[in-house]
C-alpha positions in Angstrom: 152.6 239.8 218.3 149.4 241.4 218.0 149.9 243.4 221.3 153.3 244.8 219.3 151.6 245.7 216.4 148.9 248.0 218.7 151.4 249.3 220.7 153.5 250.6 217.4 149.9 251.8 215.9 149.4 253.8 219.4 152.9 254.9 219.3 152.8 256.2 215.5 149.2 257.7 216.5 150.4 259.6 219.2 153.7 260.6 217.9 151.2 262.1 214.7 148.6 263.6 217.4 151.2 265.4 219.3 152.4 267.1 215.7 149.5 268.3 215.8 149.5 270.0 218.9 152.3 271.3 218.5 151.5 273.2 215.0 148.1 274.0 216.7 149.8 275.9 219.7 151.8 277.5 216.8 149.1 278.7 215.3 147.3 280.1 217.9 150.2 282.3 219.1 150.4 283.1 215.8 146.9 284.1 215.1 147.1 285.9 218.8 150.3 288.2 217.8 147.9 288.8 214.3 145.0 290.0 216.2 146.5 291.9 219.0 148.4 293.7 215.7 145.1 294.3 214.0 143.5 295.8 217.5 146.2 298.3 217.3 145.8 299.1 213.8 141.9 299.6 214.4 142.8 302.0 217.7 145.2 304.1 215.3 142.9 304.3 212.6 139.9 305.4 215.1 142.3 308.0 216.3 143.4 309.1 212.4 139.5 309.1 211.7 138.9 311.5 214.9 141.6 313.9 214.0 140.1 313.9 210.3 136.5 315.0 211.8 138.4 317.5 214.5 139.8 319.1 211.6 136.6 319.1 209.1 134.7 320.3 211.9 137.3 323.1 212.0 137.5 323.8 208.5 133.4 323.4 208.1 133.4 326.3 211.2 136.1 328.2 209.0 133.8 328.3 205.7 130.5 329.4 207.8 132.8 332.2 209.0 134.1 333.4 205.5 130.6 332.9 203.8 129.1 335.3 206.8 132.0 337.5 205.5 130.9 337.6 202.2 127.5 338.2 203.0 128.5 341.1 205.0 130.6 342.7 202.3 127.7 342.1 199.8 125.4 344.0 202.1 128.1 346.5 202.8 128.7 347.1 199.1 125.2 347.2 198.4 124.4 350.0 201.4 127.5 351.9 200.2 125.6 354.5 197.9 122.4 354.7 200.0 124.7 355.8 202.9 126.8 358.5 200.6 129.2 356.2 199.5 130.1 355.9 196.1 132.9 353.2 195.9 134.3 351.2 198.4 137.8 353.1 198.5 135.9 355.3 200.1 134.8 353.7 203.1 137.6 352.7 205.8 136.1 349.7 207.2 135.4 348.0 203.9 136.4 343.8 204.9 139.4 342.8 201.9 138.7 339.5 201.0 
């Protein structure tokens, strides 16, 4: 009698145990697909964040350039009458900003 009574105990113990398993394997295909997703998400946001300092590396060049400019056409319109020119319509090569 006793040797029934284990043998259900072990039955209901491994019929529990392998429940177990199985939501276990569940959940670690689960948590696979989830990280595999979040790798991919991380790889497209390192390429988003490399285009975004392409382009501010572009556009930081761009405003050195067009600060140079105005530099120039501050000089320029400063030299203007010490080289005999009274206004800028005068002067051809005067830089439109």
């Amino acid at each position: 009698m006793e040797y029934k009574k284990s043998i259900e105990k072990l039955k209901k113990e491994s019929k529990y145990t392998l429940d177990k398993v199985v939501i276990g394997e569940s959940d670690l295909r689960r948590g696979q697909t989830d990280l595999r997703s979040t790798g991919k998400q991380i790889q497209s946001l390192i390429g988003s964040i490399y285009k975004a300092e392409s382009t501010a590396a572009g556009i930081n060049h761009l405003s050195s350039f067009f600060i140079v400019l105005v530099i120039l056409q501050l000089n320029l319109e400063l030299d203007l009458p010490r080289i005999g020119y009274a206004q800028p319509s005068d002067c051809s090569f005067y830089i439109l900003l």
